[in-house]
N, C-alpha and C positions, 0 to 999 in steps of 0.2 A: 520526498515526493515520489509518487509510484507512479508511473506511465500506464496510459490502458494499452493491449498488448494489440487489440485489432479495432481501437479507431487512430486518423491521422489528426484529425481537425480537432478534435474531439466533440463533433456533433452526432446526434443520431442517425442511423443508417436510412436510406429509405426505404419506404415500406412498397412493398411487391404487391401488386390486382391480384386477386382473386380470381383462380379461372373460372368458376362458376358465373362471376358476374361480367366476364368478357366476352362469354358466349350469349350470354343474354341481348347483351349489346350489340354485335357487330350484326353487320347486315347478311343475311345470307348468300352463298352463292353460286344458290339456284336463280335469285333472281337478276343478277350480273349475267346468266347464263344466257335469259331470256328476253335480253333485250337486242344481241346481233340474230339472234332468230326474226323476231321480228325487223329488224334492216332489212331484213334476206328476204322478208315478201313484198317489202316495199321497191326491193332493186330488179324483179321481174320485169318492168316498163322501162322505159328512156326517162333517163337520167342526165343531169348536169350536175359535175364537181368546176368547185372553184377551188384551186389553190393559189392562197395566198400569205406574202410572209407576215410575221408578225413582228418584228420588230420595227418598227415604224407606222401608224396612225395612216395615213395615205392609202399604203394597201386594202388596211378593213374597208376603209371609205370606198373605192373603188371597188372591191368587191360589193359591197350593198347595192350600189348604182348600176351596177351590174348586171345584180340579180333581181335586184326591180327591174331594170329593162325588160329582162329575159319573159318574167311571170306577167308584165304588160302585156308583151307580145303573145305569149305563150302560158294562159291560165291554169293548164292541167300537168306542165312541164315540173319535175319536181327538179330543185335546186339545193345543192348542197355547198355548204362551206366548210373546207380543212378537216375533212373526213377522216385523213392521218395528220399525224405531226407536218407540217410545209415544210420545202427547204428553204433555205435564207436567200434573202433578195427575191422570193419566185410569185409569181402573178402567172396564174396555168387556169384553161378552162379547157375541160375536156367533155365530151358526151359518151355517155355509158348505154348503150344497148344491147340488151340480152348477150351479156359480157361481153361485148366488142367496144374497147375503148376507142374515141376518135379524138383526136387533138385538135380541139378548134383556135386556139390561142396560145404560144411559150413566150413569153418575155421573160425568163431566165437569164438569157443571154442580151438581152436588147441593154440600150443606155451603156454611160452616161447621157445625158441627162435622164432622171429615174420616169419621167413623163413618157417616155416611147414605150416603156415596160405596159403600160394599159390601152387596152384595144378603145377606138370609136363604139360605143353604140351602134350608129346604123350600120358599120362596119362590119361586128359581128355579129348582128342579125342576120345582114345577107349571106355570115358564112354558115352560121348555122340551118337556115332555110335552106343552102346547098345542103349539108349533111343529111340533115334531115330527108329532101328528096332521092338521096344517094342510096339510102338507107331502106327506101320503101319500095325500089326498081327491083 
């Protein structure tokens, strides 16, 4: 019996793409390029980030209720979520204007129990209507 000298298994090797038909494929990236440009004319005005963690269901839910409140209160306010990767355990709302960030919310540090980690509603309307006036003196 003869050994083959370059397979193990003795199965066939696999077989290697085609770089022609890879470039056909992937997406280009110019267009990856073009879309924090366009971020970028949307973050001219006031802005609200939420961060929030993602290991646990609770957070997303509180962030939503959130940022419904927010766009109730405030129809033209744009509201974003986990804009970067979040840190763990964090529930963070910040306001962004004309790159001045303002810290309206950190429960990072808040709890045990994980419920103090999220602001009231009314609570943080009236703190963002302070900002907000802070911001326009």
């Amino acid at each position: 019996m003869s050994a083959r000298p370059n397979s193990k298994t003795g199965r066939g090797s696999k077989r290697k793409a085609e770089n022609h038909d890879l470039k056909e494929d992937a997406p280009s990236l110019d267009n990856k390029k073009e879309k924090p440009e366009d971020a970028e004319i949307k973050d001219e005005g006031q802005k609200i980030v939420i961060e929030h963690s993602k290991s646990c269901r609770v957070y997303r839910q509180h962030a939503e209720a959130v940022k419904s409140a927010i766009q109730a209160a405030h129809p033209d306010m744009c509201v974003e979520l986990n804009p970067q990767k979040p840190r763990r355990y964090s529930f963070d709302i910040s306001l962004l204007d004309a790159g001045k960030e303002t810290c309206l919310w950190n429960g990072i540090k808040m709890g045990p129990p994980a419920r103090l980690k999220f602001p009231d509603h009314e609570e943080l309307l009236s703190i963002l209507k302070e900002a907000l006036d802070r911001g326009t003196k």
